[in-house]
N, C-alpha and C positions, 0 to 999 in steps of 0.2 A: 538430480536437479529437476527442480519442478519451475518452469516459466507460463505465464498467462499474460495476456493483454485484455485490459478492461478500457474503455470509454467512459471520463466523466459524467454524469447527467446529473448531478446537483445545479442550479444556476449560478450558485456562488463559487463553486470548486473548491478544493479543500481547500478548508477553512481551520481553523482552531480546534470548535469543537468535535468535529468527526474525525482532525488528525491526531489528537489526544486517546481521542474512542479506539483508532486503529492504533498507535502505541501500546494502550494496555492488553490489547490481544495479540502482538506480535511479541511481547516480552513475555506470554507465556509458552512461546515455545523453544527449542534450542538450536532451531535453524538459523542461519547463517538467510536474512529477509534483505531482499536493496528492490529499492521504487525507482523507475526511470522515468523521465518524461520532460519532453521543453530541451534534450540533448541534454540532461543532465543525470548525475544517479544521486540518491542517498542510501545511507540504512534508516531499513524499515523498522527500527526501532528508537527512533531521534526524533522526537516531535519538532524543533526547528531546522532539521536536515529536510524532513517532507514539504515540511513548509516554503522551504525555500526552492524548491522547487516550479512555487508560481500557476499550479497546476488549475485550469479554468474550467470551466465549463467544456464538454466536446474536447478536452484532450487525452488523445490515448494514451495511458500509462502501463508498463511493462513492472511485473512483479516477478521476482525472479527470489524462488527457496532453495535454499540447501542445507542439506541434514539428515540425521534422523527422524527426524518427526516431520517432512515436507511433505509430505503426503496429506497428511491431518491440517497443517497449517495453511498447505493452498484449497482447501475444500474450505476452514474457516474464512480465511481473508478473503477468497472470492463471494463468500455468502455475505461478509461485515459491505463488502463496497458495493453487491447488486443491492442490499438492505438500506443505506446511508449515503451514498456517494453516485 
């Protein structure tokens, strides 16, 4: 199991379009992805699970993988949100 915390720095927080963006690269792997933040979890592969999460500006979000391939997936996801998010 691979976990990471990242800190928002978009002003809007996830939004739409970057929670779309991070869906289609979570559904290319076959780990087992869940986003926490705001005391809530979703899967990281739900684009209105993330959403709903309410996630703002300046809030830490916890990414947590599991699988075979979590290794590959938290190197990608942590580059897609220092890139986008």
């Amino acid at each position: 199991m691979k976990t990471f915390t990242y800190t928002i720095t978009d002003p809007i927080g996830i939004h739409a379009r970057p929670a779309g963006k991070l869906v289609a690269l979570t559904k290319t792997f076959s780990s087992k992805i869940t986003i926490s933040g705001n005391d809530k979890t979703a899967d990281g592969k739900r684009m209105i699970a993330i959403m709903s999460l309410g996630i703002k500006q300046g809030t830490p979000i916890t990414i947590t993988i599991e699988g075979d391939d979590e290794s590959a997936a938290a190197k990608a996801i942590e580059d897609f949100l220092k890139e986008n998010l």
